[in-house]
C-alpha positions, 0 to 999 in steps of 0.5 A: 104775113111773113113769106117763109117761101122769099125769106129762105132763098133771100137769107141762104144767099146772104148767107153765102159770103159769110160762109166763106169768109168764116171758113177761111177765117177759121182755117186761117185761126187753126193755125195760130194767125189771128187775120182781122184783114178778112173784109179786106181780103173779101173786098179785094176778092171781089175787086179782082174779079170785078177787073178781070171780068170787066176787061174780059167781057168788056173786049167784045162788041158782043158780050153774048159772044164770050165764051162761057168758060173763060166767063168764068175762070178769068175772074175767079182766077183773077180773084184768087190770085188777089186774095192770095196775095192779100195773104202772102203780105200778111203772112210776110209781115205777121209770120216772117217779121213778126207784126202784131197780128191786130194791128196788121189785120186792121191796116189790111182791111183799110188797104182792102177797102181803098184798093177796090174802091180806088180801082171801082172807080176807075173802072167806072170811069172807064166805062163811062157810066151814068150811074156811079156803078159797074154792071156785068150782066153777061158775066153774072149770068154764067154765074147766077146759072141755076141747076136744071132740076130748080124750077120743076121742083117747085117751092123746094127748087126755089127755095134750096136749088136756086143758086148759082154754083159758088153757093154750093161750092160754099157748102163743099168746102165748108164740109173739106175743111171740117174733114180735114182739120178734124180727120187728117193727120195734115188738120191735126199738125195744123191744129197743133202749130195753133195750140202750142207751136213749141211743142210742134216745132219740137215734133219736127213740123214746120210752123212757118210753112203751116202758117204760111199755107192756112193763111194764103189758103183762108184768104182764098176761100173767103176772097171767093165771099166777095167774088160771088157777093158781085158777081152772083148777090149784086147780079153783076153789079159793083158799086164801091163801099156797097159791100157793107159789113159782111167781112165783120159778120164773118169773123163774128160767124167764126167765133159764133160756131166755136171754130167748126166749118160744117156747124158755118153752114147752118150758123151762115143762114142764121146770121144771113136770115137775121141780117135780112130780117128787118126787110120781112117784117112790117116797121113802118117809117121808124128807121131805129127799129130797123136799126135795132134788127140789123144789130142781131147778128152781133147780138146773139153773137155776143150772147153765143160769147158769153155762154161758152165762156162761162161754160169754159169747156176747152173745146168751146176756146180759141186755138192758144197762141191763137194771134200770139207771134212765134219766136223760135229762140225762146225755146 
């Protein structure tokens, strides 16, 4: 019989780092910038925590000695300066010298996926582990901590409230975003730089800066989806190429909810539970059903894809100069 009880909490946390990288993802296409570099970005997210927390955690005899705080805030600082710089050298190149978007997205996510691999391997080595692996249970513990109210709640604390706090701080920004970009007078300039940058320069707003920040800014959030996916998901534990697809799932995640922060959240558990769905249900020893049921996600995507373009409402498109460089002479 399927267990609804396990399968809810098991597809919200594998829902989480594709909320993340969708929202920033998504953030980062309202202003025009089309960053296919985000598994790379959400690697080198995980990766840089991974380096702060290991030399942070691993500076004590006792790792039950650490203070809890810095637990914390050293890797998740650590991971936001990488992502941010990951965002910096993409605008630098699609922004400042006008890369074809693509191409530099795709050569960031190889840069991405080298960087933590090459220094998870070092780290590995370092700790001279028998397994080809990086365990950081002190640090995971302090991010895995659980509200109070989960476990009197009975089945709803297990199955909603769980969670360590990235997963809430996931829906939070999730919800912020949406605010912004739809409530703000900032979301709205930003909005216009990714329809018709032109027009917006014409108005007196500064393209390169909104770019420059959307990006840098989306890149941040979604270098946060590799942070817990390590530190929370993994129980700490690093192990290279382990991440799989999820930066891709995000980036399907984005056009799946048609550019809107708030629909991620649910859509996230969506795809998370359709990505874990082979697990729950009985295929014996047939690996290419199993196969089959991980091809969901890009399946209904597809089919997501394909309604709203034949239904060809404007607000169900991409921003219009969405991936498109913007040269300011041509005025």
């Amino acid at each position: 019989m399927f267990d609804l009880v396990s399968f809810i909490p098991r597809a919200i946390a594998q829902s989480i780092p594709l909320l993340f990288g969708s929202t920033g993802e998504i953030i980062t296409e309202k202003s025009g910038n089309l960053n296919l570099g985000i598994p790379g970005v959400m690697y080198v997210g995980g990766i840089c925590g991974v380096i702060g927390s290991f030399l942070y955690e691993h500076s004590f005899e006792d790792p039950s000695q650490m203070n809890a705080a810095l637990g914390i805030l050293i890797p998740l600082i650590c991971c936001l300066v990488g992502s941010l710089l990951m965002g910096l050298l993409y605008c630098f190149l699609t922004v400042t010298l006008r890369a074809n978007q693509n191409v530099t997205g795709l050569a960031m996510t190889t840069f991405g996926v080298g960087f933590g691999n090459f220094f998870g391997g070092s780290l590995i080595k370092l700790a001279g582990a028998d397994v080809p692996s990086i365990s950081l249970s002190t640090t995971s513990g302090l991010f895995r901590t659980t509200l109070p109210l989960a476990d009197s709640l009975g089945v709803f604390g297990q199955m909603f409230l769980s969670f360590g706090f990235l997963a809430y701080a996931a829906i939070v920004i999730a919800l912020v975003s949406s605010h912004v970009l739809t409530k703000t007078r900032i979301g709205l300039q930003m909005r216009a730089v990714g329809e018709d940058p032109a027009t917006a320069d014409a108005a007196g707003i500064d393209i390169t800066r909104y770019k420059y920040v959307a990006t840098c800014l989306g890149c941040m959030i979604a270098g946060l989806g590799g942070l817990y996916y390590v530190m929370d998901y993994a129980n700490g534990v690093w192990s290279n190429d382990a991440f799989g697809d999820r930066g891709w799932l995000a980036i399907a995640l984005v056009i799946f909810t048609i550019w809107r922060p708030n629909v991620s959240i649910l859509a996230s558990i969506l795809f998370g539970g359709l990505y874990i769905l082979y697990l729950f249900i009985p295929t014996g020893t047939d690996l290419a059903v199993k196969e089959l049921y991980k091809m969901l996600p890009y399946v209904v995507t597809i089919v997501v894809l394909v309604i709203t373009s034949v239904r060809n409402k404007r607000e169900n498109q991409p921003p219009e100069s969405l991936g498109l460089p913007y040269f300011r002479e041509d005025r």
